[in-house]
Backbone as CSV, one residue per row, in Angstrom:
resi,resn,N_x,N_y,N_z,CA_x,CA_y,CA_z,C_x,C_y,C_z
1,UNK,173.539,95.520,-65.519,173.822,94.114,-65.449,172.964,93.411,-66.507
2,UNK,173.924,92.621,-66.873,172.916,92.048,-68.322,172.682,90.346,-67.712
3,UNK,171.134,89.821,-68.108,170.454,88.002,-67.555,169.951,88.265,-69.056
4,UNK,169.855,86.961,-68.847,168.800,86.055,-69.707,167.360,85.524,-68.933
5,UNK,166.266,86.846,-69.897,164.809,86.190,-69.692,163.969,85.448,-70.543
6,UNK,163.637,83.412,-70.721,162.987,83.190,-71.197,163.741,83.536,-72.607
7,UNK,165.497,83.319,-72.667,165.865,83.331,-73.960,166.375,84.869,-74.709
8,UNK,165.442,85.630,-73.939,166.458,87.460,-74.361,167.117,87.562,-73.479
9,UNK,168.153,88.420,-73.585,168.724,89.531,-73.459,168.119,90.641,-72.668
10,UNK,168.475,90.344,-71.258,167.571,91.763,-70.412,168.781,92.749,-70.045
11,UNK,168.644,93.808,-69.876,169.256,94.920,-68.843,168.595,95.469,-67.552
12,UNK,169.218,95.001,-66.495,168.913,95.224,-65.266,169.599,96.106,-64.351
13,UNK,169.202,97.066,-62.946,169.812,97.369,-62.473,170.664,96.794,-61.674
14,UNK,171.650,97.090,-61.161,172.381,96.347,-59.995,171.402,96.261,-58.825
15,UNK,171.198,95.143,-57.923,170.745,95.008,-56.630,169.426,94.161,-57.105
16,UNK,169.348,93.879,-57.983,167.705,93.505,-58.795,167.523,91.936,-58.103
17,UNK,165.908,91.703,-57.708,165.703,90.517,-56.985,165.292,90.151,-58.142
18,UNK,164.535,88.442,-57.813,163.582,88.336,-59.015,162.478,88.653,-58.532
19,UNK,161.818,88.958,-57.483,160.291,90.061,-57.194,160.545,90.830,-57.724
20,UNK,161.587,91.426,-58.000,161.760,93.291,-59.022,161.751,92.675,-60.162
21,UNK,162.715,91.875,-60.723,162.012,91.364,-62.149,160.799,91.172,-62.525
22,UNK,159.683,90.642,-61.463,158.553,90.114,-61.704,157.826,91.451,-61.888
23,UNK,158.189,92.379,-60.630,157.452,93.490,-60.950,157.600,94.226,-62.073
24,UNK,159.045,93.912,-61.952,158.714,94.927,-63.695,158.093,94.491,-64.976
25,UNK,158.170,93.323,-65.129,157.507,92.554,-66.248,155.922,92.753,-66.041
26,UNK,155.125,93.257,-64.723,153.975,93.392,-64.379,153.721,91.842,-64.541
27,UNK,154.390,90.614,-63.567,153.613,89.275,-63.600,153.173,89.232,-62.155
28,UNK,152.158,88.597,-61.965,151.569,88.302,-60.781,152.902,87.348,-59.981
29,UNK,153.760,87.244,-58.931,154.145,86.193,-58.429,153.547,84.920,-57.795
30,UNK,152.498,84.780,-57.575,152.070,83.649,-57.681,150.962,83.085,-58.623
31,UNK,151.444,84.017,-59.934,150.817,82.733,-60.893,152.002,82.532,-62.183
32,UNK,153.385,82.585,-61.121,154.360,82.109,-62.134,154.779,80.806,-61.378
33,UNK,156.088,80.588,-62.599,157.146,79.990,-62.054,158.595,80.218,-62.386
34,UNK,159.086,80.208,-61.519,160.479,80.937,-62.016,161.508,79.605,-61.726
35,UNK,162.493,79.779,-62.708,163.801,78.769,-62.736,164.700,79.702,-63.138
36,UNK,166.169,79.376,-62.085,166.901,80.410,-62.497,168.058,79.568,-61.943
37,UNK,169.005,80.084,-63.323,170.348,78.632,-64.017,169.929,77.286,-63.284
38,UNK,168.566,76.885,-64.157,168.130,75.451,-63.794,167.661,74.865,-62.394
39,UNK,167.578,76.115,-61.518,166.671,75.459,-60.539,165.832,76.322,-60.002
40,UNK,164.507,75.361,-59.797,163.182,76.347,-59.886,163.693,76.777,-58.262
41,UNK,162.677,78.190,-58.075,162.858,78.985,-57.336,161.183,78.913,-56.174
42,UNK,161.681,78.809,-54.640,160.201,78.123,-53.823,159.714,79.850,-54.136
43,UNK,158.541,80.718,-53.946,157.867,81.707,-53.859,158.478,82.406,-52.909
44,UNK,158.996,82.167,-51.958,159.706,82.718,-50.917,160.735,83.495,-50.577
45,UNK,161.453,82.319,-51.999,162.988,82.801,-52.386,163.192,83.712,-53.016
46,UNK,161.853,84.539,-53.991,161.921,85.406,-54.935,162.289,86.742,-54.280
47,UNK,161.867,86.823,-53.124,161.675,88.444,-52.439,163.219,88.302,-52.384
48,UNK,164.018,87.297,-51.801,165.467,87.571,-51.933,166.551,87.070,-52.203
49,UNK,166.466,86.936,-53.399,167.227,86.060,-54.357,167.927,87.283,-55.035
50,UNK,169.234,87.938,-55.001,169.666,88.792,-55.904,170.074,88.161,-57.150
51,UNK,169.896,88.592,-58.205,170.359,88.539,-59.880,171.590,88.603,-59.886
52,UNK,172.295,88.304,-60.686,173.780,88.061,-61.001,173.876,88.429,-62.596
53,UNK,175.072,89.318,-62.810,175.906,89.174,-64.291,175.769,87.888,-64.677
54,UNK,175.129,87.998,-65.970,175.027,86.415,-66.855,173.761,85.434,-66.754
55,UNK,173.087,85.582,-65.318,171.706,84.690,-64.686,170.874,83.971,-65.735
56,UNK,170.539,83.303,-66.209,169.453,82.556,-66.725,168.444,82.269,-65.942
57,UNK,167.107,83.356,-66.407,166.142,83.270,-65.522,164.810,82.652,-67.282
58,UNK,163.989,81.484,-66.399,162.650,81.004,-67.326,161.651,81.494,-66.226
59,UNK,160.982,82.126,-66.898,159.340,82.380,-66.433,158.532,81.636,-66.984
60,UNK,157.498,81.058,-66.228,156.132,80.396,-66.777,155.180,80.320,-66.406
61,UNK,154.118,81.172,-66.721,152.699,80.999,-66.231,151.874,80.085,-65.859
62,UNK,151.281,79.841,-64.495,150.548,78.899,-64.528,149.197,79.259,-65.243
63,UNK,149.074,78.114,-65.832,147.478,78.324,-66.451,146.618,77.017,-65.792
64,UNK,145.447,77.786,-65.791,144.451,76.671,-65.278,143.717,76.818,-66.109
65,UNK,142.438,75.380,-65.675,141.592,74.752,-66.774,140.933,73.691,-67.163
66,UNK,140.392,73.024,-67.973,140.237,71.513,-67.945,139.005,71.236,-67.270
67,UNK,139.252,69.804,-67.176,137.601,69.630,-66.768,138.029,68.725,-65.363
């Protein structure tokens, strides 16, 4: 199954959550953020949210900092 991550071109297996995306990318899930076809996703939803042919998924790190 082919998504869009953050603008590429991924190949995925069939059945793929976005926690399996996350895991495979090795990102921490809670120090992202995920939007997927334009609407962000609560932490909750990730464990079972299946991927779809075509998906537009954005990842974004939270960063901390500042004073």
């Amino acid at each position: 199954m082919k998504v869009v991550v953050n603008g590429d071109p991924m190949e995925l297996s069939e059945q793929c959550k976005v926690m399996d995306l996350l895991t495979q990318l090795k990102l921490k899930p809670e120090l992202v953020v995920v939007e997927l076809n334009l609407n962000i996703l609560k932490r909750e939803e990730a464990a079972r949210t299946l991927l779809k042919e075509g998906d537009q998924v954005e990842i974004v790190r939270i960063v901390g900092g500042g004073r």
